[in-house]
C-alpha positions in Angstrom: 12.0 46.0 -1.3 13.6 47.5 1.8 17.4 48.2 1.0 18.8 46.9 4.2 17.9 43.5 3.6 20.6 41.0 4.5 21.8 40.0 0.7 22.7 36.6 1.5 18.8 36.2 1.9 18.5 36.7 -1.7 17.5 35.2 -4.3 19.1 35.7 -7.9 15.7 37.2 -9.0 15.3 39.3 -5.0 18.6 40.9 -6.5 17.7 42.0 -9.7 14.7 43.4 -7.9 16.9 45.2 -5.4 19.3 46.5 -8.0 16.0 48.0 -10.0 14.9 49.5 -7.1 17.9 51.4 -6.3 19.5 52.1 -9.9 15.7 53.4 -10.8 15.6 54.3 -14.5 19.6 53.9 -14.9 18.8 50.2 -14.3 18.8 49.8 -18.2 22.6 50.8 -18.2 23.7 48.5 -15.8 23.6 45.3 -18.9 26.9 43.3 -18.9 27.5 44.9 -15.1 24.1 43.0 -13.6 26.8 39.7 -12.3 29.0 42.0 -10.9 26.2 44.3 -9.2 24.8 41.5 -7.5 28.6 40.0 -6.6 28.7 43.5 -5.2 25.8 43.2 -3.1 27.0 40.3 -1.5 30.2 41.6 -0.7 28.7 44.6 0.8 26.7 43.2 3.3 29.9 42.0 5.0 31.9 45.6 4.1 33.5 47.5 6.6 31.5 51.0 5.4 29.2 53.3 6.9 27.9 53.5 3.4 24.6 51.7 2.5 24.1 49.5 0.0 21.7 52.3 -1.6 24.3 55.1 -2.0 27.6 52.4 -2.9 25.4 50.6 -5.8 24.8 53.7 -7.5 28.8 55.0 -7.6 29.9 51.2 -9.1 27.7 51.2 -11.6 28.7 54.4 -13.5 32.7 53.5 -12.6 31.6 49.9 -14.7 29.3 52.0 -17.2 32.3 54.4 -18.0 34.9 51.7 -18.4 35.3 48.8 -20.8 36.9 46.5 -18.2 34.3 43.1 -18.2 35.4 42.9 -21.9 39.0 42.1 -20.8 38.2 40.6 -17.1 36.3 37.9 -19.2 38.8 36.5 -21.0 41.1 36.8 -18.3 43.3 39.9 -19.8 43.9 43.2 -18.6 41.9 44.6 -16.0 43.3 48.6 -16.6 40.5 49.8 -18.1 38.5 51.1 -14.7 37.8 54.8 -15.4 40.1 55.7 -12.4 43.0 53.2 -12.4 46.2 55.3 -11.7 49.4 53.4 -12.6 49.1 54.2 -16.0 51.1 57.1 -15.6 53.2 55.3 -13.8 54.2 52.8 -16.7 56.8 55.2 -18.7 58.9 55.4 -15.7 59.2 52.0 -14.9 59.9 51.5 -17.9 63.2 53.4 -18.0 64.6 50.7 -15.7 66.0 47.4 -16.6 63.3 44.9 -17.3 64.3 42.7 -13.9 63.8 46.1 -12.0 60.2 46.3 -14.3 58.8 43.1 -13.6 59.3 43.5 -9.6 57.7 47.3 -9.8 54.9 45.7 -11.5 54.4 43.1 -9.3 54.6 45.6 -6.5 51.9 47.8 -8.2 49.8 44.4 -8.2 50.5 43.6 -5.0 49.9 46.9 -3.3 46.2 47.3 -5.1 44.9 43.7 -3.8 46.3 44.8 -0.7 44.1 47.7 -1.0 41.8 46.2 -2.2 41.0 43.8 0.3 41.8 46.6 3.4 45.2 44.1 4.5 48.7 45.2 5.1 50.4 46.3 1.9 53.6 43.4 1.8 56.7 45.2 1.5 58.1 43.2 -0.7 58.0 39.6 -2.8 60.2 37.1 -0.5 60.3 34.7 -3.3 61.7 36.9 -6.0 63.8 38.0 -3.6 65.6 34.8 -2.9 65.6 34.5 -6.6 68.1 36.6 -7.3 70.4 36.2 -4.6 73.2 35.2 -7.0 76.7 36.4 -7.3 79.4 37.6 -4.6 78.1 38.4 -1.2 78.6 42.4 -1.7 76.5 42.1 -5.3 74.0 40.1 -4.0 73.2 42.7 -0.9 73.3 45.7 -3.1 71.1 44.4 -5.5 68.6 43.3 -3.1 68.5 46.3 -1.4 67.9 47.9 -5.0 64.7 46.3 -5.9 63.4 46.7 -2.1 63.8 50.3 -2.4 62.2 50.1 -5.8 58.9 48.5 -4.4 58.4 51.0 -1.8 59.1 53.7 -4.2 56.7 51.8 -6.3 53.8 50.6 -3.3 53.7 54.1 -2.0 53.4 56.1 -5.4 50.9 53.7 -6.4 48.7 54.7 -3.1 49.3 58.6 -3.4 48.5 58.2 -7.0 45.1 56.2 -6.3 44.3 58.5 -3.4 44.4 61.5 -5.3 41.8 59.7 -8.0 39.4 59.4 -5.8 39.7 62.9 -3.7 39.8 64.7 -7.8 36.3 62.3 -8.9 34.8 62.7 -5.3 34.0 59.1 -5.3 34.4 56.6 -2.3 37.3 54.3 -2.4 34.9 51.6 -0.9 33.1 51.9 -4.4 36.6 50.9 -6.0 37.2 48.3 -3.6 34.0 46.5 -4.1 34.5 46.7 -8.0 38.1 45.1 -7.5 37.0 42.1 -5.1 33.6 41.6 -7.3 35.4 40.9 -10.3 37.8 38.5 -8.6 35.4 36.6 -6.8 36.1 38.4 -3.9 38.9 36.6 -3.9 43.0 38.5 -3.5 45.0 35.9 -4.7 42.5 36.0 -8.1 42.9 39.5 -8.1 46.5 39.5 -7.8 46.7 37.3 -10.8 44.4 39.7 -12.6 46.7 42.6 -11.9 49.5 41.0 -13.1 48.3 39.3 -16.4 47.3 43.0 -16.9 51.3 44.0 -17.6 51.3 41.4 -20.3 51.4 44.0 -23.0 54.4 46.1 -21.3 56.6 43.5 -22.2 58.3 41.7 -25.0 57.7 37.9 -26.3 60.8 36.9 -24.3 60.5 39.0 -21.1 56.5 37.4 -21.1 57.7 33.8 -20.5 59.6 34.8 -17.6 56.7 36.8 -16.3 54.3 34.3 -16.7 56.1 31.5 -15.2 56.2 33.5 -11.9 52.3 33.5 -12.0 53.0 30.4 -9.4 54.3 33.0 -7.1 51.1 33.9 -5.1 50.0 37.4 -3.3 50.8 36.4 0.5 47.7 35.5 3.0 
């Protein structure tokens, strides 16, 4: 089957056959990966690359062989298991700030990699948390404000150095990544979004959770 056929002309089965053709004998490792393959072929064929389907296919299925991520996507947990993901480093620092200052550097990391992600301007900043804390006297209010916007350029731009270096170190093409991220959401950024963040779940405690979760109605900005 030529390799440069328009996916959307595919069947379920024309995939599979695609897939075999250009995974060869590491078709057999591709297993749980097979719906996300052919969500990646799909998304490919409307990718802004100069990458073919043949050489991309081949990178994302050893980044999904080598982590354990469709485990977690799959019941909706965390998502940051991909062999590469670089905020993890990241995590003890946030930590060492107040957990108001933690949940908006998390969200900033989420933000930033849908962003990313989906090759759209990084937002520089949540306008709805925002507003949210604009509390207290005037001077208090700007200061803090000005705080956690600092924080989630700090946060956006460490996250994009950090993920940039990943991919320069393993030699592999960030369009590889990308696909991976919007195949697993549905090629969708606002279920992506909500992937990333459910994925901080565990950084937190019961209480800090509920507060968390209840901004899960606060959605990554088209």
């Amino acid at each position: 089957m030529n390799t440069n056929v328009l996916s959307k002309s595919l069947s379920d089965k024309e995939k599979e056959d695609l897939l075999k053709e250009i995974l060869g004998s590491e078709y057999s490792s591709a297993g749980n990966n097979l719906p996300i393959l052919k969500s990646a072929i799909d998304i490919i064929d409307h990718f802004d690359t100069a990458l073919a389907l043949a050489e991309l296919i081949p990178v994302i299925n050893t980044a999904l062989s080598s982590s354990r991520i469709f485990g977690f996507v799959a019941s909706g947990a965390s998502i940051f298991s991909i062999f590469m993901f670089p905020v993890a480093s990241m995590i003890s620092v946030i930590n060492a700030y107040q957990v108001g200052h933690q949940m908006y550097s998390y969200r900033a990391i989420a933000y930033t990699l849908t962003a990313w992600a989906f090759g759209k301007p990084v937002p520089a900043s949540s306008q709805r948390i925002l507003s949210n804390l604009r509390e207290g006297n005037l001077v208090a209010k700007q200061k803090k404000v000005e705080d956690y916007k600092q924080l989630w350029q700090k946060t956006s731009q460490s996250v994009l150095i950090k993920l940039n270096t990943e991919l320069t170190s393993k030699n592999t093409p960030k369009e590889a990544i990308q696909i991976i991220l919007r195949a697993i959401s549905n090629d969708n950024p606002l279920v992506l979004c909500e992937l990333l963040l459910k994925g901080f779940e565990d950084k937190m405690s019961h209480i800090t959770q509920l507060t968390w979760k209840s901004n899960y109605s606060i959605k990554f900005p088209n």
